[in-house]
VOBA-1610 file (N, C-alpha, C; in pm, whole numbers, padded with zeros to 5 digits, always signed):
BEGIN
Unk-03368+00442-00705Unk-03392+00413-00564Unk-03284+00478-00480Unk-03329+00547-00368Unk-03206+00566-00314Unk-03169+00520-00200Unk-03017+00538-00168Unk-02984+00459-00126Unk-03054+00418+00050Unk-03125+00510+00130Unk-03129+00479+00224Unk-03231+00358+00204Unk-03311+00373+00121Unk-03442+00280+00109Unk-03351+00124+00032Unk-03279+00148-00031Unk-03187+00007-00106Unk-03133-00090+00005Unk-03091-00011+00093Unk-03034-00060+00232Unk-03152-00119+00281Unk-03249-00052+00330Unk-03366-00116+00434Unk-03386-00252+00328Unk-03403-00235+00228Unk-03489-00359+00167Unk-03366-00442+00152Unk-03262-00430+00183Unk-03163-00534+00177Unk-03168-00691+00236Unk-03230-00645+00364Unk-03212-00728+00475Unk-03339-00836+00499Unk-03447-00805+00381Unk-03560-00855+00352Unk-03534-00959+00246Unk-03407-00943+00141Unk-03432-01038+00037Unk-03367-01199+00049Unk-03456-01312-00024Unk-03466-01431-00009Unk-03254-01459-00008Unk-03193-01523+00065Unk-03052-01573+00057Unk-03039-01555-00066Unk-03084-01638-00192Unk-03068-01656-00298Unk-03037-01532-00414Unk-03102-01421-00342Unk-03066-01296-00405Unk-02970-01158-00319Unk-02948-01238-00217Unk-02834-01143-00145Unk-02670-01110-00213Unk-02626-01231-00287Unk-02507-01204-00341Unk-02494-01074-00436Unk-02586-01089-00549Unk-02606-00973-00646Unk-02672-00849-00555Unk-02770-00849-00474Unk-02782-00747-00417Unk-02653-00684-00378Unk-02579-00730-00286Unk-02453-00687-00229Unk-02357-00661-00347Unk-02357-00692-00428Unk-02234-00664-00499Unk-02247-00524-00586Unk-02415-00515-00573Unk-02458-00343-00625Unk-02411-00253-00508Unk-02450-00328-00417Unk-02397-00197-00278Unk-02260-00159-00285Unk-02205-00310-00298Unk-02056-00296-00308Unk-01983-00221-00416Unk-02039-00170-00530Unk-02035-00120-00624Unk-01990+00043-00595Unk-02152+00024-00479Unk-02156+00178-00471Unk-02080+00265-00411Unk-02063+00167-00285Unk-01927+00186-00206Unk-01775+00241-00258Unk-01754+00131-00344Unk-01591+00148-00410Unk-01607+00210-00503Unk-01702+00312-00548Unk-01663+00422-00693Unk-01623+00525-00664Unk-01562+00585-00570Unk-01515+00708-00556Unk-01342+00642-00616Unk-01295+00734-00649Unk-01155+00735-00655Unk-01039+00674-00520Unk-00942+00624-00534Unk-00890+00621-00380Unk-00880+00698-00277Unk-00810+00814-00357Unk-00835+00929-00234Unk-00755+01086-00327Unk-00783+01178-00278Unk-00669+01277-00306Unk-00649+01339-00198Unk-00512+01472-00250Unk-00463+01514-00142Unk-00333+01489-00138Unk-00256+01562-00057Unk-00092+01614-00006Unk-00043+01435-00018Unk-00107+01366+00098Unk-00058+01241+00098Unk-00072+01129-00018Unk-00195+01119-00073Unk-00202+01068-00235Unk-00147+01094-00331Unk-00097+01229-00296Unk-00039+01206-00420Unk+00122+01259-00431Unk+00104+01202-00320Unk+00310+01216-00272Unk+00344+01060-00290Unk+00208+00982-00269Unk+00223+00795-00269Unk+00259+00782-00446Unk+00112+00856-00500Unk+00151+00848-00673Unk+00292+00925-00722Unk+00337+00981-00638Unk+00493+01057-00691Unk+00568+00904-00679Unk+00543+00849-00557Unk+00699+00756-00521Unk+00628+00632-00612Unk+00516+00586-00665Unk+00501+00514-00773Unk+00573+00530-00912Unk+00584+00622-00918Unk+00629+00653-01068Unk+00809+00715-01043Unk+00847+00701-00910Unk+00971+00743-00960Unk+01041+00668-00779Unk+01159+00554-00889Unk+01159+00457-00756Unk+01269+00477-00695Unk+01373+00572-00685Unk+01474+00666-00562Unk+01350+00693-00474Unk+01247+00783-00514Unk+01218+00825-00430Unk+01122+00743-00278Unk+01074+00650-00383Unk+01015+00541-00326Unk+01113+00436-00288Unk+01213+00404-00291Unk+01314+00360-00169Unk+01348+00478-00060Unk+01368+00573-00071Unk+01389+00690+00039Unk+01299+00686+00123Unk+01170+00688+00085Unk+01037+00682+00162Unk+01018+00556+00286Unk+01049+00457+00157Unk+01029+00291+00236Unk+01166+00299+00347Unk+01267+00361+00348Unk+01363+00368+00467Unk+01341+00426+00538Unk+01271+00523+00545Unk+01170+00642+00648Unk+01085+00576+00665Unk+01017+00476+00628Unk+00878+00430+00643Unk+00902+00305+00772Unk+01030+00264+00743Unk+01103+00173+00864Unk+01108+00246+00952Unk+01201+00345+00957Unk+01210+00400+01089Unk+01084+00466+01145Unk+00997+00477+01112Unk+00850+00504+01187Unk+00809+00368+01250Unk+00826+00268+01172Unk+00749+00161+01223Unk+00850+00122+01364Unk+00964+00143+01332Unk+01038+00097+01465Unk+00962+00166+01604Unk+00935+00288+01574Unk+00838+00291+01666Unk+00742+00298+01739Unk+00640+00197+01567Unk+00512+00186+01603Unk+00494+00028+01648Unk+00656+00017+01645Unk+00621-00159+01703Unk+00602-00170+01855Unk+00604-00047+01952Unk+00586-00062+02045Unk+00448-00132+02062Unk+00358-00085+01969Unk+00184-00132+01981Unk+00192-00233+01940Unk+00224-00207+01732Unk+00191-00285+01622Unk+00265-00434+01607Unk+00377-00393+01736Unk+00491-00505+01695Unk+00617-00513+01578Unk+00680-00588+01564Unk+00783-00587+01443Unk+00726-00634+01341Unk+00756-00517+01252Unk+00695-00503+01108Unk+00569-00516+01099Unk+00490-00457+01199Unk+00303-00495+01190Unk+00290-00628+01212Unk+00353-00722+01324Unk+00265-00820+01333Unk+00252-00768+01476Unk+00131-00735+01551Unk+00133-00709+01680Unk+00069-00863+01761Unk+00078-00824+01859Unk+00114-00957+01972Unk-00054-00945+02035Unk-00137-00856+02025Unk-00246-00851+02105Unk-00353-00780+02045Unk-00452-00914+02055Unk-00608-00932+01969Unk-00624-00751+01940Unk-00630-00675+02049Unk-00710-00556+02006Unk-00651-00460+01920Unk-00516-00482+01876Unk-00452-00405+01795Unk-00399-00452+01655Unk-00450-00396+01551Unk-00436-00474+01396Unk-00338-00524+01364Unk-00329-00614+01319Unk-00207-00630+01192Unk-00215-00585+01110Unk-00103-00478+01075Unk-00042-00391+00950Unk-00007-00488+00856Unk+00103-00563+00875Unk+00133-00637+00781Unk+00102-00727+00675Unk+00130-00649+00544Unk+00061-00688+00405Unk-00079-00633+00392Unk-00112-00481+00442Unk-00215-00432+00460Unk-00200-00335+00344Unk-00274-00320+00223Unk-00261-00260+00114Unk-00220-00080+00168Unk-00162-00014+00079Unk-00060+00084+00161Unk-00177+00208+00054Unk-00279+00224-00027Unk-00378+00317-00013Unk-00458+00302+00078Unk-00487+00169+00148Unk-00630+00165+00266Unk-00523+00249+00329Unk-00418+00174+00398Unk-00354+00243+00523Unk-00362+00386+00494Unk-00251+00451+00387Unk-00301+00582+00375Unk-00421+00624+00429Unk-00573+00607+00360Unk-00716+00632+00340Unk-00736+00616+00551Unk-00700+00559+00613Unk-00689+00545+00718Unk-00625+00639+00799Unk-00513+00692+00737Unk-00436+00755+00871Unk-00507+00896+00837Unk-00571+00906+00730Unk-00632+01013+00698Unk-00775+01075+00741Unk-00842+00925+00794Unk-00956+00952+00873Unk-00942+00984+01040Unk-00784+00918+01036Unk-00773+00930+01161Unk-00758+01062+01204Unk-00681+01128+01104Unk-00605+01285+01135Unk-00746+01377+01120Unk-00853+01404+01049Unk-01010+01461+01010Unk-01099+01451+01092Unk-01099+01319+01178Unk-01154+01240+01293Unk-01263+01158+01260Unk-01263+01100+01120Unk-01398+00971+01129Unk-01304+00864+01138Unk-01244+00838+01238Unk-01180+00755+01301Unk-01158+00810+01442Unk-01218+00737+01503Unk-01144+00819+01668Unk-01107+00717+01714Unk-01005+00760+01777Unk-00867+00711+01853Unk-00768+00813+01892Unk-00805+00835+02025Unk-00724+00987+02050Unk-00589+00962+02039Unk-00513+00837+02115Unk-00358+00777+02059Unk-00364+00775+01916Unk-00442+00736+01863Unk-00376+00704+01715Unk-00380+00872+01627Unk-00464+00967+01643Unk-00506+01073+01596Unk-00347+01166+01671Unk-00285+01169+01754Unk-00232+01244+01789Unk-00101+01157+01767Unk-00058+01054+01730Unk+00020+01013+01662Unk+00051+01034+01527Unk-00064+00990+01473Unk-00068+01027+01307Unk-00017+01161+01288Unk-00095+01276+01329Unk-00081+01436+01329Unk+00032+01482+01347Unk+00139+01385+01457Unk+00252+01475+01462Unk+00340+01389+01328Unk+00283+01351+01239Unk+00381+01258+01124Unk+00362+01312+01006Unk+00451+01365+00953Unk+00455+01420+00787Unk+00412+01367+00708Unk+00393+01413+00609Unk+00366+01376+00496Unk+00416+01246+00422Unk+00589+01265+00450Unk+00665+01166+00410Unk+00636+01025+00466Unk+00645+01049+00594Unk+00662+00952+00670Unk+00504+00847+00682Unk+00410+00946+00652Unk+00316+00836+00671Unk+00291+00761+00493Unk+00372+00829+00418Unk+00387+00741+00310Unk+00487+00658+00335Unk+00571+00659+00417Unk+00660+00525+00392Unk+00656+00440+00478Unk+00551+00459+00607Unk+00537+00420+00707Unk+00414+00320+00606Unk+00350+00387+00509Unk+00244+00251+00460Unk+00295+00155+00324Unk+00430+00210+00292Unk+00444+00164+00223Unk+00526+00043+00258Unk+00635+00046+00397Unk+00695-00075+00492Unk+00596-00154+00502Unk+00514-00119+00552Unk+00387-00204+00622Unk+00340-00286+00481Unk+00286-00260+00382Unk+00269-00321+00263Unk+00383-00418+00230Unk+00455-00426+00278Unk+00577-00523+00217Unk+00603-00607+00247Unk+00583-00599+00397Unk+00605-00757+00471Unk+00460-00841+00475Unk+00554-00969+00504Unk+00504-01099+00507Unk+00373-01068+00567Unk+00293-01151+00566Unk+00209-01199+00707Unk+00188-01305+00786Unk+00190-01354+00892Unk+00234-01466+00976Unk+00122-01525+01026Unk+00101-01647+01011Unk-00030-01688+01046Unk-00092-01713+01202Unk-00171-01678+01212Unk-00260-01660+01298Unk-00245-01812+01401Unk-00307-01822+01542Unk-00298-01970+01566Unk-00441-02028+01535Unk-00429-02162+01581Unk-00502-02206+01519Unk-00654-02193+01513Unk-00742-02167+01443Unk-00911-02145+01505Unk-00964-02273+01476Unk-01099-02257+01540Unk-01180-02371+01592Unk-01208-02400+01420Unk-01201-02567+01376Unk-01228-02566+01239Unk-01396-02556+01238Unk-01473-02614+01312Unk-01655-02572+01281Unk-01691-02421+01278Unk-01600-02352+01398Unk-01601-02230+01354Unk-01566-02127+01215Unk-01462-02162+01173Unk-01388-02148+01037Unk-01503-02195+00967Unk-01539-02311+00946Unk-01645-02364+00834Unk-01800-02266+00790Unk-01798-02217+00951Unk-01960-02141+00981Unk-01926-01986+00885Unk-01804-01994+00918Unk-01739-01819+00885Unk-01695-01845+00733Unk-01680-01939+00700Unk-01652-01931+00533Unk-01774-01903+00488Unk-01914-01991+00532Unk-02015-01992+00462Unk-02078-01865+00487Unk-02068-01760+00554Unk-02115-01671+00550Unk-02053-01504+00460Unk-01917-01575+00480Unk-01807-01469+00415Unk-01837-01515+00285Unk-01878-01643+00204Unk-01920-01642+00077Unk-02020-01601+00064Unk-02163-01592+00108Unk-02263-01549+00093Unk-02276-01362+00099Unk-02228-01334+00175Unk-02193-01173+00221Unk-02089-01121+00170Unk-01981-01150+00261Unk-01892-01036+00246Unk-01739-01093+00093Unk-01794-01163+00034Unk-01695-01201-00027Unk-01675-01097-00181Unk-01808-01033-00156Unk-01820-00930-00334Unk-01734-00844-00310Unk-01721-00810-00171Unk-01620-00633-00186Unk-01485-00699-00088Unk-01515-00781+00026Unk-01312-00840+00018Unk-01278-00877-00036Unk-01363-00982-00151Unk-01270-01092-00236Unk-01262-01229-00158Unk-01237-01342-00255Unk-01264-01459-00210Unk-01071-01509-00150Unk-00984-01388-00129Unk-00897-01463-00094Unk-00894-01335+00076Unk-00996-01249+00064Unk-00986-01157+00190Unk-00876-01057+00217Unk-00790-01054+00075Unk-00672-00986+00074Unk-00698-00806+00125Unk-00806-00802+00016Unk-00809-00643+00028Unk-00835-00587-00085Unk-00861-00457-00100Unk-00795-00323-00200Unk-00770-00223-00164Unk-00745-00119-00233Unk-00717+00054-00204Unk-00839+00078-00142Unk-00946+00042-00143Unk-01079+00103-00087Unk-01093+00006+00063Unk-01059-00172+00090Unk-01085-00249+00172Unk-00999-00358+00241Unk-00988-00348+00388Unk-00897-00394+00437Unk-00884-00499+00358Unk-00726-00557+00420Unk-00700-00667+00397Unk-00775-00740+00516Unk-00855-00850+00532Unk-00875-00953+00693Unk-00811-01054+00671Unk-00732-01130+00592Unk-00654-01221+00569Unk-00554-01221+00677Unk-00538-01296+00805Unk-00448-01340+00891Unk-00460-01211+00996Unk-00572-01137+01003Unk-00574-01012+01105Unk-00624-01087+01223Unk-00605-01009+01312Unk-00648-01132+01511Unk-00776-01117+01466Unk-00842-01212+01516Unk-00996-01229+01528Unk-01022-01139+01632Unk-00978-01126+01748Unk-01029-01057+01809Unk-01056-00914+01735Unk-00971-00816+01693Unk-00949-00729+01622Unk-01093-00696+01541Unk-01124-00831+01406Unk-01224-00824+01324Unk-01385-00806+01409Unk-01360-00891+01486Unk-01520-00893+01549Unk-01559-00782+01666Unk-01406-00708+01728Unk-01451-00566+01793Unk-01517-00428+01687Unk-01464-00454+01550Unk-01475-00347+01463Unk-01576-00395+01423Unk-01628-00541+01376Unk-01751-00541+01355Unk-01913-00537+01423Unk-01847-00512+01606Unk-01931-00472+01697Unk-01946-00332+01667Unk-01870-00276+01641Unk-01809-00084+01635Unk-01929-00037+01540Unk-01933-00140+01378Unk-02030-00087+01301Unk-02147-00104+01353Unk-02186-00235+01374Unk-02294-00272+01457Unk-02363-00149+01528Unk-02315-00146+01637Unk-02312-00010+01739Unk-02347+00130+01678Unk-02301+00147+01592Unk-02268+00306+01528Unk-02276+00442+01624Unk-02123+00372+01662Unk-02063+00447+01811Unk-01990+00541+01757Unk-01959+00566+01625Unk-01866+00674+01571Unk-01711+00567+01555Unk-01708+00513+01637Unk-01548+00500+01672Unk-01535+00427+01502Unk-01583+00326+01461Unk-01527+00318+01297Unk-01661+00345+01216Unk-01643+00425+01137Unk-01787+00509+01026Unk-01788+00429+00905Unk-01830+00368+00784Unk-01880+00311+00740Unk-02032+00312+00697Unk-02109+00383+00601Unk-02257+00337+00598Unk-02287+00179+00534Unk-02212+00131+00454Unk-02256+00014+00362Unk-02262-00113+00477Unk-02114-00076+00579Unk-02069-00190+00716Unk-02144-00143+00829Unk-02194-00054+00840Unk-02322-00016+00921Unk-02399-00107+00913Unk-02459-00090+00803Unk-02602-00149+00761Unk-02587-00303+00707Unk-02485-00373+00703Unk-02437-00482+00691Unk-02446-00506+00788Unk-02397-00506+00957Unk-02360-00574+01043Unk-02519-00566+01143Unk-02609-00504+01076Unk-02705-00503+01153Unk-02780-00654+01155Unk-02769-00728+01022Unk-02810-00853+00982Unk-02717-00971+01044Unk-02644-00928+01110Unk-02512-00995+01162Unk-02547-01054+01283Unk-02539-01158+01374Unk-02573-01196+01501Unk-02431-01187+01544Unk-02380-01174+01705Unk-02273-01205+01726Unk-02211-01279+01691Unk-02286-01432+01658Unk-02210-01560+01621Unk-02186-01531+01482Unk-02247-01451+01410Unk-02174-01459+01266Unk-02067-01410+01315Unk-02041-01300+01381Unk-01876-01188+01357Unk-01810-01269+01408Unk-01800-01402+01492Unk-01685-01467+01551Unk-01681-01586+01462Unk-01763-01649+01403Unk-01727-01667+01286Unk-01662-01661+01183Unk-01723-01511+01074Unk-01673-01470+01020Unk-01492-01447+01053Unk-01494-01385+01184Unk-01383-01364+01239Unk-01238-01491+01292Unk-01299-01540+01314Unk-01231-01725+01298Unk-01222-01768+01140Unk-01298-01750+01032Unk-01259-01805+00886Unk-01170-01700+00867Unk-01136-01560+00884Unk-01034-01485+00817Unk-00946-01495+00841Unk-00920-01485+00997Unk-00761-01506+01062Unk-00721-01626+01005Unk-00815-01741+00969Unk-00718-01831+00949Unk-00662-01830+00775Unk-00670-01727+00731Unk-00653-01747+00575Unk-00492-01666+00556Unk-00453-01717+00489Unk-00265-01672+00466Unk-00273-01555+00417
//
């Protein structure tokens, strides 16, 4: 079957068979490799040899010092529309600054930021960011939280995971602003270009607003 037709019939099957459905999609999604390239595999150099990967992570500070103007100190930023970095797995970030610099990410600030940053630096700039803490969110509505668990188990829990942490292929949403989650999940919705995705495309079409603020209220509140 392929995939465009796997998708359409997605959104047709009984609740009871959506989990296993999704977890084939999700399958299909995460089999490529993480990534290659100049920056992958300057990350797999400072894995395997740890001078160099402390050198990096001290360069990777001094970038963030002055990405805290947006992101805040150490990636916790202060305002819904801009992510939290912090404890954000450091291949997504990579896999990210990389769409940003190609352009299936648009963000003309963030694209012309990234671009003027080396090689080095955006490895150690993801590898800081991977290290720190994350700080919890305030408090969300608990019926809301409740509505957004039950749907994040039913859906989206095969490819985030039941603690929302993340992998090399998928954000972390664990303690990210709600606001943040439910603009990007308008973005797929939309398929405005601004975030690309086919699997979160075609996921968020089944989505009502009230799921994404939902959904978006159970994540922020998770550590």
């Amino acid at each position: 079957m392929n995939q465009k037709l796997r998708v359409s019939r997605f959104f047709r099957l009984p609740v009871a068979a959506l989990s296993a459905t999704f977890i084939a999609t999700c399958a299909y999604a995460q089999a490529p490799a993480v990534g290659t390239g100049p920056i992958h595999d300057r990350m797999q150099a400072a894995r395997t040899n740890p001078e160099l990967e402390k050198k990096l992570f001290v360069l990777g500070r001094k970038v963030a010092a002055v990405c805290a103007n947006c992101h805040g100190d150490k990636g916790h930023s202060n305002t819904e529309e801009i992510p939290v970095l912090a404890g954000q797995n450091s291949d997504y970030l990579i896999e990210q600054s990389r769409k940003y610099i190609d352009g299936r990410r648009r963000d003309t600030f963030m694209q012309g930021v990234l671009k003027a940053l080396s090689v080095d630096e955006i490895v150690g700039m993801s590898l800081f960011y991977a290290a720190q803490a994350v700080e919890p969110q305030p408090t969300q509505s608990a019926a809301l939280v409740e509505k957004g668990k039950q749907y994040f188990g039913k859906v989206c829990v095969a490819c985030h995971g039941a603690d929302a942490r993340g992998t090399a292929h998928m954000p972390r949403l664990a303690g990210q602003h709600p606001g943040y989650v439910l603009a990007t999940l308008q973005h797929f919705k939309k398929r405005d270009g601004i975030r690309s995705n086919p699997e979160m495309e075609s996921i968020t079409q089944g989505m009502s607003e009230a799921d994404m603020k939902a959904v978006a209220a159970y994540v922020a509140a998770l550590p």
